[in-house]
MIKEFI-368863 format. One line per 5 residues: number of its first residue (from 1); their letters; for each residue x, y, z of C-alpha. Coordinates in steps of 0.5 Angstrom, whole numbers, plus 2048, in hexadecimal, padded with zeros to 3 digits. Layout:
N
NUM> a> X Y Z | ...
//
This chain:
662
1> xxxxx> 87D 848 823 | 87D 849 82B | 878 844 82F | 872 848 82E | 873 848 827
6> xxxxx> 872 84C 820 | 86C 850 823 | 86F 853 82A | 86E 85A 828 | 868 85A 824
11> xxxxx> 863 859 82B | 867 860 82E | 861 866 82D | 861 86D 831 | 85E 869 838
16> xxxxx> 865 867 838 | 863 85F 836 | 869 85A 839 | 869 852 838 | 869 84E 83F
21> xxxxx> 867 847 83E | 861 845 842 | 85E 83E 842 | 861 838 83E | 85D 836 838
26> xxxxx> 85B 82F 837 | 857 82E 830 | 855 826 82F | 852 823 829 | 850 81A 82B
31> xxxxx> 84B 819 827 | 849 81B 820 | 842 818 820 | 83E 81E 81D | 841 81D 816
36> xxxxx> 842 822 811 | 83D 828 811 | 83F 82D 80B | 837 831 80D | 83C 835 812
41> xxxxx> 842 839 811 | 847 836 814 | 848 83A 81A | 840 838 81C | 841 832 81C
46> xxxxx> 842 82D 823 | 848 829 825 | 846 822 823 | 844 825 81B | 849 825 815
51> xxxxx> 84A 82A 811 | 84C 826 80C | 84D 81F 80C | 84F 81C 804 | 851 815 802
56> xxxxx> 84F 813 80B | 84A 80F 80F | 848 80E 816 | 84A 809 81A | 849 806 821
61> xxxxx> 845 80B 825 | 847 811 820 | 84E 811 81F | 851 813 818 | 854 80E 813
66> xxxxx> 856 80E 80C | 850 80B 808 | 850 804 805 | 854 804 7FE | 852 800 7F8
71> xxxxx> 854 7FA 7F4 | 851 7F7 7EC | 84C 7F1 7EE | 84D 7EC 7E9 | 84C 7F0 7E2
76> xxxxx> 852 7F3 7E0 | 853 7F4 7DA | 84D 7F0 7D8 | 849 7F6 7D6 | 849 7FB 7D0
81> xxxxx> 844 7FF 7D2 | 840 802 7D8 | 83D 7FE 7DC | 836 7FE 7DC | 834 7FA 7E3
86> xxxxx> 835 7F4 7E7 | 832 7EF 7EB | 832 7E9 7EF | 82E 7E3 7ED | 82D 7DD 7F3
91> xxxxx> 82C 7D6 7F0 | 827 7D1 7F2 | 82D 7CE 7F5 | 82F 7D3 7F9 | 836 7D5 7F5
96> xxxxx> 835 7DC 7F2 | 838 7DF 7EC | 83A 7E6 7EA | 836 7E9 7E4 | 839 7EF 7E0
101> xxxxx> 835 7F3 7DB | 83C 7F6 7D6 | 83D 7F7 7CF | 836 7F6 7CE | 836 7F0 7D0
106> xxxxx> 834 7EB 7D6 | 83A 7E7 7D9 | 83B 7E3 7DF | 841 7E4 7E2 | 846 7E0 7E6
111> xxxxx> 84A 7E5 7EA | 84F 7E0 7EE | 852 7DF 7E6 | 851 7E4 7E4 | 84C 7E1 7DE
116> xxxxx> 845 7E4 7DA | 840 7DF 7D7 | 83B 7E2 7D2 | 834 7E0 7D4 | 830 7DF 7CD
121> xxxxx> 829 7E1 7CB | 829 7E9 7CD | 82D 7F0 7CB | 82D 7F6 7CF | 82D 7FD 7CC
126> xxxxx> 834 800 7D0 | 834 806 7D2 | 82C 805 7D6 | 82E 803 7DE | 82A 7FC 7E0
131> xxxxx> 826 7FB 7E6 | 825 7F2 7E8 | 821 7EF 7ED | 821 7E7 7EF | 81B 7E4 7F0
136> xxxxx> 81B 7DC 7F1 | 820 7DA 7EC | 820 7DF 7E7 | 824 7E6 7E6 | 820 7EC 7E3
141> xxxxx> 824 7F1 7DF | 821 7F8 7DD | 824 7FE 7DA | 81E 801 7D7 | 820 801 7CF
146> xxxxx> 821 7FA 7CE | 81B 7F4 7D0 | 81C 7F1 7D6 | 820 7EB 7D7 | 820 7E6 7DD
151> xxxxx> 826 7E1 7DE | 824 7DA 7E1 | 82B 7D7 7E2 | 82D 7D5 7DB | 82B 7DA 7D4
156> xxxxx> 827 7E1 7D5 | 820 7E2 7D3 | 81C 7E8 7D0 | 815 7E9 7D1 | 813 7E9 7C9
161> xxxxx> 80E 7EC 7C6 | 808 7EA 7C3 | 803 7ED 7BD | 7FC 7F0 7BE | 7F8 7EB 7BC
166> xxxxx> 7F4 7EC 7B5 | 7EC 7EA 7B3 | 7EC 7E3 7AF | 7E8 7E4 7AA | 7E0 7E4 7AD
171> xxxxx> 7E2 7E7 7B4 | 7DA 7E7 7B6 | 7D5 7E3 7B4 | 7CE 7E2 7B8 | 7CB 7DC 7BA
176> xxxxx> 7C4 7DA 7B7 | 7C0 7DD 7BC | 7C3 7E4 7BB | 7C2 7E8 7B5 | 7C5 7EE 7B2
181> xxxxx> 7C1 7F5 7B6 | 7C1 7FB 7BA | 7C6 7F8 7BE | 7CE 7F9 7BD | 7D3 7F5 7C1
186> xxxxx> 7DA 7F6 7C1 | 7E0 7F3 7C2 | 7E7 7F3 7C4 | 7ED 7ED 7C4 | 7F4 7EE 7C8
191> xxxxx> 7F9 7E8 7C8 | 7FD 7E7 7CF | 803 7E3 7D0 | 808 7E2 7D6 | 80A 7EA 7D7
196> xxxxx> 803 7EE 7D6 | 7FE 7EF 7D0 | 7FE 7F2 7C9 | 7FA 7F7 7C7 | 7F2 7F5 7C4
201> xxxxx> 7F1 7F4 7BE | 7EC 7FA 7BA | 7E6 7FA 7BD | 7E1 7F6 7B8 | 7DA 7F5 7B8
206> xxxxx> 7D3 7F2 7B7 | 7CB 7F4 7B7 | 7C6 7F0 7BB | 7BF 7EF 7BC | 7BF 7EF 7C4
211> xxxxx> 7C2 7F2 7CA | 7C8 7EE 7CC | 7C4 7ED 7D3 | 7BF 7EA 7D0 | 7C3 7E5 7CC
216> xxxxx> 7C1 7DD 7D0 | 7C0 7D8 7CB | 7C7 7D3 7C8 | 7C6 7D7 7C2 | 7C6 7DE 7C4
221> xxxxx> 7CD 7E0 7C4 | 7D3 7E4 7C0 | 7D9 7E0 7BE | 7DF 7E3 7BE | 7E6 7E0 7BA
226> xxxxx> 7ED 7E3 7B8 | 7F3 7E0 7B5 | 7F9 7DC 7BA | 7FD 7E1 7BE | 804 7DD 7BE
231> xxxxx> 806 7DD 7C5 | 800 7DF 7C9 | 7FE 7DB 7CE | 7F7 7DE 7CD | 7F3 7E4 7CB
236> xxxxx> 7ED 7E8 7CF | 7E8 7EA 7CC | 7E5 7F2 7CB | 7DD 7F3 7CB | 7D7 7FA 7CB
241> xxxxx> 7D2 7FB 7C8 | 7D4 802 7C7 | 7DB 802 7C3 | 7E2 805 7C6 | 7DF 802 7CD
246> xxxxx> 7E1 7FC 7CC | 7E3 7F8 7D4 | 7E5 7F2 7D5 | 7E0 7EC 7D4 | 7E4 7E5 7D5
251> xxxxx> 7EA 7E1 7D3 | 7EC 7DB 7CF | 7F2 7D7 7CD | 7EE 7D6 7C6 | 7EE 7DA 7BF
256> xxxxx> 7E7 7DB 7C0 | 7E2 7DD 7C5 | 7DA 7DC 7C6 | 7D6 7E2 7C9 | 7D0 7DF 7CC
261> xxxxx> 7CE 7E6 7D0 | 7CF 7E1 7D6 | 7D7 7E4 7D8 | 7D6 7EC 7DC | 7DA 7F1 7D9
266> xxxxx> 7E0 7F3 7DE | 7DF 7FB 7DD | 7E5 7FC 7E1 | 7E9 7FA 7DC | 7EA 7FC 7D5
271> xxxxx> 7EF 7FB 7CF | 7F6 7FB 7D0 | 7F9 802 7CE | 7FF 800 7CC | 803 7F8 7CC
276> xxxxx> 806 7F6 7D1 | 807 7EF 7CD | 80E 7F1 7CD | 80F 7F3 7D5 | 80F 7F9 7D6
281> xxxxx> 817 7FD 7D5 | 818 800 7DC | 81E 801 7DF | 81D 801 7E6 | 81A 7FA 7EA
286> xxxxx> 818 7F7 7F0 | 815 7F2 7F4 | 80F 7F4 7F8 | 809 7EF 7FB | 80C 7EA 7F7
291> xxxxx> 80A 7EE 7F1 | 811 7F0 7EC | 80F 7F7 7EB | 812 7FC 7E6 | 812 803 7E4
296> xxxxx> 816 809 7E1 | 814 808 7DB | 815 80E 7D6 | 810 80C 7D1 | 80B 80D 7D8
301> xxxxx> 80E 811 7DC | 808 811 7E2 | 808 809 7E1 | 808 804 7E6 | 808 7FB 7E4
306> xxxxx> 807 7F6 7E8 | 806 7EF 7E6 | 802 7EA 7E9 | 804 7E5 7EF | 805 7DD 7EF
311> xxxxx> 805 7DA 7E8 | 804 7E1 7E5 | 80A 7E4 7E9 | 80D 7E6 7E3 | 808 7E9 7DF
316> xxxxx> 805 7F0 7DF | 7FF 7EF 7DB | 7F8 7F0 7DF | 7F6 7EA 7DD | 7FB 7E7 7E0
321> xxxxx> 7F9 7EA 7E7 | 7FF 7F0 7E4 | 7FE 7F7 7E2 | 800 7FE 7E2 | 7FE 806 7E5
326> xxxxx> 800 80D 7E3 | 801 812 7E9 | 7FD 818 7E6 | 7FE 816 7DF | 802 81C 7DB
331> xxxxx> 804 820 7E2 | 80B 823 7E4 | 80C 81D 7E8 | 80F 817 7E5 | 811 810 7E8
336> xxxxx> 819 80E 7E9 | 819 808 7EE | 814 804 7F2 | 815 802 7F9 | 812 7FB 7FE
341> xxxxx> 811 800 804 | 80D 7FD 80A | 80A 7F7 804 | 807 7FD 800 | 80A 800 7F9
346> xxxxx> 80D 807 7FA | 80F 80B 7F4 | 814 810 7F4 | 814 815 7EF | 816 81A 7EC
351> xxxxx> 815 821 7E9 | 819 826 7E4 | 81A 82A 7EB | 81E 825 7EF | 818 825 7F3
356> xxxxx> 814 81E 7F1 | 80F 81A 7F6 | 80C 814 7F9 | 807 810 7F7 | 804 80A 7FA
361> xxxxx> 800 804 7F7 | 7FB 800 7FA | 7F8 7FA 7F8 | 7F0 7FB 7FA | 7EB 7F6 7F8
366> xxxxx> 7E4 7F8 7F6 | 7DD 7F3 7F5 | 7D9 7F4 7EF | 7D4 7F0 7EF | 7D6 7EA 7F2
371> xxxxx> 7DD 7EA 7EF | 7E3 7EC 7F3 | 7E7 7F2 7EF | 7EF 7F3 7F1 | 7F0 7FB 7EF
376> xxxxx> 7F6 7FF 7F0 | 7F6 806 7F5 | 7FB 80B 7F4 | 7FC 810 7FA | 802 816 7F9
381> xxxxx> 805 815 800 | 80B 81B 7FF | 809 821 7FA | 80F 824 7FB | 815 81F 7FA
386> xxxxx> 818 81A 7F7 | 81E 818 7F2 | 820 818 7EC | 826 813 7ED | 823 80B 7ED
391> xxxxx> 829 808 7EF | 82A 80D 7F5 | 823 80B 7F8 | 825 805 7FE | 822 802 804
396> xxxxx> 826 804 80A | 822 7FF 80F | 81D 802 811 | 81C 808 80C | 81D 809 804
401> xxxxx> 823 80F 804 | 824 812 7FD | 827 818 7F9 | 825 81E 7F5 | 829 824 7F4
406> xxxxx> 826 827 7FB | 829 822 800 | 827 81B 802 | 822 81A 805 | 81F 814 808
411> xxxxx> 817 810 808 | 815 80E 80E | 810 80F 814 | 80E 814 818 | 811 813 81F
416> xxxxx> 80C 811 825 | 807 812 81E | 803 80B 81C | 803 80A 814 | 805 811 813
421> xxxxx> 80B 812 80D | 80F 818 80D | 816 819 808 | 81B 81C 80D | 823 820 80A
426> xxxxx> 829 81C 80C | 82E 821 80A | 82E 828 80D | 834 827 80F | 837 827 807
431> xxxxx> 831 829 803 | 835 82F 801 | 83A 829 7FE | 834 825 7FB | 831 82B 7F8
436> xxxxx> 838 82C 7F4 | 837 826 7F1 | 837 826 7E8 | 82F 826 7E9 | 82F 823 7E2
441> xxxxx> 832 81C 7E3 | 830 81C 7EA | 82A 817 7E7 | 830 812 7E7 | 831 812 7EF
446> xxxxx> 832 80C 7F1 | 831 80A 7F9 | 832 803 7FE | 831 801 805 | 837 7FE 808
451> xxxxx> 83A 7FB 80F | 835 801 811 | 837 806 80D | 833 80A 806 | 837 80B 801
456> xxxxx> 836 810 7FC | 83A 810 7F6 | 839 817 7F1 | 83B 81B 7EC | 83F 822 7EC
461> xxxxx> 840 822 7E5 | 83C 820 7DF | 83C 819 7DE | 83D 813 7E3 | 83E 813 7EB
466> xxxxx> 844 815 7EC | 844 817 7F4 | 840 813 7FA | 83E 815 801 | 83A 811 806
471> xxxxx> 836 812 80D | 839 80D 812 | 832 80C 816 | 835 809 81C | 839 811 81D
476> xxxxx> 833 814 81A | 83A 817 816 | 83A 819 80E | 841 818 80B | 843 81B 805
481> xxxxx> 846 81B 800 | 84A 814 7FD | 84E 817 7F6 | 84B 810 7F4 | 844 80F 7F0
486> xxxxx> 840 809 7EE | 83A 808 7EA | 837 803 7EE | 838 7FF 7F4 | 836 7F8 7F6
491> xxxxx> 839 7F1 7F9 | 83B 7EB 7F7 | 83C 7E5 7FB | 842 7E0 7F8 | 842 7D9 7F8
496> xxxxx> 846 7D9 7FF | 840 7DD 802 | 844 7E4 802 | 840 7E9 801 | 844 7EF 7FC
501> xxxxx> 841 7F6 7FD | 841 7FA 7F5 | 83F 7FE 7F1 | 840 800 7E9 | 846 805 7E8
506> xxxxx> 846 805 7E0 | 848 7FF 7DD | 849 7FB 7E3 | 846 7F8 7E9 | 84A 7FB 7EF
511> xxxxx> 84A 7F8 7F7 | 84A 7FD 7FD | 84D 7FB 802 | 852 7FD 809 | 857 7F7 806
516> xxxxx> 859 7FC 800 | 85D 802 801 | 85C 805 7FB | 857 806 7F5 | 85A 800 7F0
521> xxxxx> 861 801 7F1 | 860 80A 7F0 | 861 80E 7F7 | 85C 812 7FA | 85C 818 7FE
526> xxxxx> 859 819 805 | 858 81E 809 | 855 820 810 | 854 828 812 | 852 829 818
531> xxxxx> 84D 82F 81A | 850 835 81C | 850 835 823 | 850 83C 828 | 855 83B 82D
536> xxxxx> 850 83D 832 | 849 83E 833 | 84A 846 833 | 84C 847 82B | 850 84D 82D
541> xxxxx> 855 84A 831 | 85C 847 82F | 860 842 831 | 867 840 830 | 866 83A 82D
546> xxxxx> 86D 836 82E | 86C 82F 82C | 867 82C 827 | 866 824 828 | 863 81F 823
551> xxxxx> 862 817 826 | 861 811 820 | 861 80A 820 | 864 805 81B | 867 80A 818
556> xxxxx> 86C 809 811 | 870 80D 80C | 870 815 80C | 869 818 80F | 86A 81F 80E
561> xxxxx> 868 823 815 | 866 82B 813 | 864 830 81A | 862 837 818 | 85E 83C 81C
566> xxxxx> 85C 844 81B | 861 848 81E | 85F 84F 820 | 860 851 819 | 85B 84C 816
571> xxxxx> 85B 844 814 | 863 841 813 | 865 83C 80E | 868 836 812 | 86B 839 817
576> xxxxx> 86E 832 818 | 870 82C 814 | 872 825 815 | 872 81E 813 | 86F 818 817
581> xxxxx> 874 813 817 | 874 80D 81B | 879 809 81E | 87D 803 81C | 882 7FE 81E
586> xxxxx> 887 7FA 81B | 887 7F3 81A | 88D 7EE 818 | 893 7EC 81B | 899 7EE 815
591> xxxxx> 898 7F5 815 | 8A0 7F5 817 | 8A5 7F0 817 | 8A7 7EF 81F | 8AF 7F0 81E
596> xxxxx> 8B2 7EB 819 | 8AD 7E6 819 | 8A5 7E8 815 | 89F 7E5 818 | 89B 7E7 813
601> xxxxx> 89C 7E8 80C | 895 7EB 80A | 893 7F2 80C | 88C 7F3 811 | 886 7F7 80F
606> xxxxx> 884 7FC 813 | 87D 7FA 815 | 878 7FF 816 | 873 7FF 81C | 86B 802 81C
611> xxxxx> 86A 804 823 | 864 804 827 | 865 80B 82A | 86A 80F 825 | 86A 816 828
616> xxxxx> 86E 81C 825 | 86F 823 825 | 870 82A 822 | 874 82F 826 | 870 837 824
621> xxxxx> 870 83B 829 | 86C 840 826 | 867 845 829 | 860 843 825 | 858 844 826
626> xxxxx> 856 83E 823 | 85A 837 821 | 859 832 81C | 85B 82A 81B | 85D 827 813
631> xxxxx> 85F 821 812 | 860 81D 80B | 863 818 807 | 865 817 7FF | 869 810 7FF
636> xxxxx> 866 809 7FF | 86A 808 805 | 868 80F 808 | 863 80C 80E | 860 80E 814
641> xxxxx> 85A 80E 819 | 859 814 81C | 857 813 824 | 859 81A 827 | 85B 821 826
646> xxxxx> 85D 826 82C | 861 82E 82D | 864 830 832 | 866 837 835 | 864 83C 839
651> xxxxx> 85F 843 839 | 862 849 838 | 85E 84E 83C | 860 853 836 | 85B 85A 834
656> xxxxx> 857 859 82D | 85C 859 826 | 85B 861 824 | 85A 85E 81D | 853 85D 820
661> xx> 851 864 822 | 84D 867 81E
//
């Protein structure tokens, strides 16, 4: 090849160009903070960015390493299906359970044996993603097609509906001061138990002969009845002296009621349009002002719910201090998850576009005449971005991050700006990975914020996640991707106060975690490609390049080290190649028998030994314009953190290739 390399007589033209070496080239790479940018081509991007970084993570102050691999938590083989949520549940005396909801049931899950129990009184549809909140000493469980259940320590419960109530056979009667006249009442009845309210009865009613507000004396007065509701706790009462206007009048606990004209109509509220005696079947759920609030409905999609708070924490109905809003009823706009922000309901949703909006509901009192009414407000806060995906909206801190198929975008303050929210994206570094994901399936992304890093995990084909990224927040640096995907992520602390990172991947729970070093037994492959880096700042000079460098620590098995560049006559492939082995040492005393006498009879081991600084090189010499680094590993024991990278040559003082004249 000669020591100037394949391409000597390519840079000769009719000036009569030569190859004198000038200045010596010295191309370092120490610190890989910027993550990987896939926006730019490689040969835009900086030294400290990657152009691919697969099945990696950022360590220490920005070093690359082979991410955390994966293990089965506690449930293999105990599932036949999917599975379609999990949680942790802390008990009243501080110890915690692992609730699963699998195979359309609830179990409580013993992950040091390996154990299931059913938790009786409840069943789940499979297939619909749960959504759980604790609060005091129950669980929650959502999936927005069956009733929603709590779990208080021991069996399930459903929040059951209960019947309309119906007129008994003399609905209204008048007192005898009263007689039949040109007057006409008329009244409605609903029945609440511990959830929420049911639809009124049909409207009934009955002639009068004075104005309601002249009514004074004891037998001046309506008297309304209806047969026994099993389960009510008690029943409000619909009055107007004009029909279909109907609002409230009063409550009792008892099956009848006596209108005397004293009790004011409330005329801000009216009958309920639809029960929620059965507990409103959302399928996302949160705790905010100490109210459960509950949204994602498909039979309402614009709809919120809040309970009440105290004794009423777990009722909906607004008698019970509950209630609930639709956001621009019938609008494009439908709510997917809501969110605690700065103690206030922030409503992420979406619409058909992948755009969405934010919404925020207030709680503003209103005096009417004399009374003291709690009325909610809701203001759109971002017209132009939300989410589709529930599971991919998570606090982060001091902001809300979540994903559509534009970015990820955050929710936050403006900066230097009091009270002022703006959403912001994250991702232009890999918008173009982000955009490429299977649009259809990206509703089932799911996300978590852990040891200060967001986790996104995402589709790129029809059906469940099958690949993660993340944003490292203390480098400012998103990696992607992991060829490993999950349906959603949470934590669990064992009874030894080891807190285990999860996720769902199908029919099993699985751990993350830098102590595994494959994804349940099965190898994976990573790789690290650098950016294509000019050997000058002047992007016409060559160099003769003669050494290319890699430094590693703890490194284990056979990493593959690849050095390519772009000669004159364009982009090589590997120029060079090799494998990155670390040294060993051998250990025992019978390797050999010394003489006629055997000191040992059993053979040594060789013992393998990670480096705190392994460095090792490629011979090239070769004449190029631009290098670029690649380092990889396919076995389980292949392992490697990436701590340096360097070239080594000179300028060649060299006329312009004559390929490049036009």
């Amino acid at each position: 090849m000669g020591i100037f390399g394949s391409d000597k007589n390519i840079f000769t033209n009719s000036r009569g160009g030569n190859l004198r070496t000038r200045k010596s080239v010295d191309v370092r790479v120490d610190k890989f903070d910027g993550g990987v940018n896939v926006l730019f081509s490689e040969t835009r991007l900086r030294s400290n960015e990657a152009k691919e970084a697969t099945n990696l993570i950022l360590d220490e102050d920005g070093i690359w390493k082979k991410r955390w691999g994966t293990a089965e938590y506690g449930t293999s083989g105990l599932f036949t299906n999917i599975l379609d949520g999990f949680s942790e549940y802390r008990k009243s005396d501080g110890t915690r359970e692992l609730i699963v909801v699998a195979d359309g049931k609830v179990w409580r899950v013993d992950p040091s044996a390996g154990t299931k129990t059913e938790i009786t009184g409840a069943t789940f549809t499979q297939g619909y993603a749960c959504d759980f909140v604790q609060i005091e000493s129950n669980l929650y469980i959502v999936n927005g097609q069956d009733d929603m259940a709590l779990y208080g320590g021991s069996t399930l419960s459903t929040y059951g509906s209960i019947s309309t109530p119906t007129w008994d056979g003399t609905p209204l009667t008048r007192g005898a001061g009263l007689s039949a006249g040109s007057y006409t009442m008329y009244y409605r009845v609903s029945a609440v138990n511990e959830v929420g309210e049911t639809l009124a009865a049909a409207e009934e009613s009955i002639s009068v002969d004075q104005i309601r507000d002249d009514w004074g004396d004891a037998d001046e007065y309506v008297d309304v009845g209806w047969a026994d509701v099993a389960g009510a706790k008690k029943y409000i009462i619909y009055m107007s002296d004009v029909t279909g206007y109907e609002v409230k009048l009063d409550e009792t606990t008892a099956s009848t009621y006596r209108d005397t004209g004293s009790a004011a109509p409330n005329p801000y509220l009216e009958p309920p349009d639809a029960s929620t005696a059965a507990g409103p079947k959302f399928k996302s759920i949160g705790i905010i002002g100490n109210r459960i609030w509950g949204t994602n409905d498909v039979d309402n999609p614009q709809r919120v719910y809040w309970t009440g708070t105290g004794a009423n924490l777990s009722n909906f109905a607004p008698a019970f201090d509950g209630g609930w809003i639709d956001l621009e009823t019938g609008s494009r706009n439908q709510t997917v998850k809501v969110m605690d922000f700065n103690k206030e309901a922030h409503v992420i949703c979406k619409t058909d576009d992948g755009r969405g909006s934010i919404w925020e509901i207030d709680f503003v009192t209103v005096d009417i005449a004399g009374s003291t009414i709690t009325v909610p407000q809701a203001t759109k806060l971002i017209a132009q971005m939300g989410s589709n995906a529930p599971r991919s909206v998570v606090h982060v801190e001091n902001d809300i991050y979540f994903l559509n198929i534009f970015g990820v975008f955050t929710l936050g303050y403006e900066p230097n700006v009091f009270n002022v929210l703006r959403t912001s994206e994250k991702s232009a570094q890999i918008r173009p990975y982000i955009r490429s994901l299977y649009e259809a399936s990206l509703s089932k992304t799911c996300s978590y914020y852990y040891d200060s890093k967001v986790f996104f995990s995402v589709p790129t084909t029809s059906g469940e996640p099958n690949r993660t990224f993340l944003y490292d927040r203390e480098k400012s640096a998103w990696i992607k991707d992991w060829t490993i995907g999950v349906s959603q992520f949470g934590e669990f602390t064992d009874s030894s106060g080891n807190t285990h990172f999860l996720g769902i991947c199908g029919k099993s729970l699985i751990e993350f975690s830098e102590n595994f070093e494959s994804d349940s037994g099965t190898a994976f492959t990573w790789r690290y490609i650098s950016p294509r880096i000019p050997v000058s700042k002047d992007w016409t000079q060559f160099a003769f390049i003669s050494l290319a460098y890699v430094k590693t620590r703890a490194a284990r098995g056979t990493p593959q080290f690849i050095f390519t560049g772009t000669t004159a006559s364009g982009a090589s492939p590997a120029l060079a190649t090799g494998s990155i082995e670390q040294g060993s040492s051998d250990t025992g005393i019978g390797w050999d028998q010394l003489g006629v006498v055997q000191v040992g009879s059993t053979l040594g081991a060789p013992t393998l030994f990670a480096q705190e600084s392994l460095i090792k090189y490629l011979v090239i010499d070769e004449v190029l314009r631009d290098i670029q680094w690649e380092i990889s590993g396919d076995a389980v024991s292949d392992k490697a953190t990436i701590t340096g990278l360097m070239a080594e040559g000179r300028i060649m003082e060299t006329d312009s290739p004559e390929s490049w004249q036009l």
